[in-house]
N, C-alpha and C positions, 0 to 999 in steps of 0.2 A: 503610511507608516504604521498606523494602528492599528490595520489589514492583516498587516505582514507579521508584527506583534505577535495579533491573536494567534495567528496560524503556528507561528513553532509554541506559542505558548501548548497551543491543543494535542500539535504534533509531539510535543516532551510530557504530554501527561499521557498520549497514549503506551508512549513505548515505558512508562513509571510506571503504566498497568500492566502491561506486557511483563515487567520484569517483576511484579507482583505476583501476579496469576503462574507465572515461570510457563511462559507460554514461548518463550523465546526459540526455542530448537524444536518447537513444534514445525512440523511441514505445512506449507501454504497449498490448499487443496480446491480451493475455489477461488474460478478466476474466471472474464468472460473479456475478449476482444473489442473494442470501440471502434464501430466499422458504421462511414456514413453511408446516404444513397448511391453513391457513385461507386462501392464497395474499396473504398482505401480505408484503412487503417491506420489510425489515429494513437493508439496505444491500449493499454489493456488495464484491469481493473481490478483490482485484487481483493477480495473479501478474506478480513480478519476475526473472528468469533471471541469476545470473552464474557465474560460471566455478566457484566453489563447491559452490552449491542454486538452488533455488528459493525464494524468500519469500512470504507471503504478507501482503497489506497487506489491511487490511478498512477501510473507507470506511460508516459507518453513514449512514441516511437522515436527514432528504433531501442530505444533504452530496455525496453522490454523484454525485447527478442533474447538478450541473454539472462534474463530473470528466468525464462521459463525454458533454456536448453538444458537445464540441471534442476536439482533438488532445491527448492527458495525454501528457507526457513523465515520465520516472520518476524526474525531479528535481523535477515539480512534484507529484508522487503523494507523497514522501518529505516533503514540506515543507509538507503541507495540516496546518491546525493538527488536524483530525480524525483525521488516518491513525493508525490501529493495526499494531503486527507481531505477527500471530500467531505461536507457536512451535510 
């Protein structure tokens, strides 16, 4: 439960910065696949840039797949009911 906590607590200051920076309708332009030895696909990984760090969002399969058939803004990457922050 204190896992889970931390995690939107992190996840809600990210997107507090997001909507600081007004980084929000920025395009999401870096992203790399998560593909094991077996070559399957696991979902994809989304790198965010603010003034900060760098974040990374992981988007698991096949959730993904319609993240990236169109234009992801990284207000709509932050608010996919899927999206993870990794630390």
């Amino acid at each position: 439960m204190v896992i889970l906590a931390k995690y939107i607590d992190t996840m809600q200051q990210l997107i507090q910065l997001v909507e600081k920076e007004k980084l929000g309708s920025q395009l999401v332009t870096q992203h790399t696949l998560i593909i094991d030895d077996k070559q399957i696909i696991h979902g994809a990984l989304f790198f965010v840039k603010t003034t900060r760090k760098t974040f990374k969002i992981m988007v698991p399969t096949p959730f993904y797949e319609t993240l990236l058939s169109g234009k992801l803004t990284i207000q709509q990457l932050l608010k996919h009911p899927e999206a993870m922050l990794l630390s």
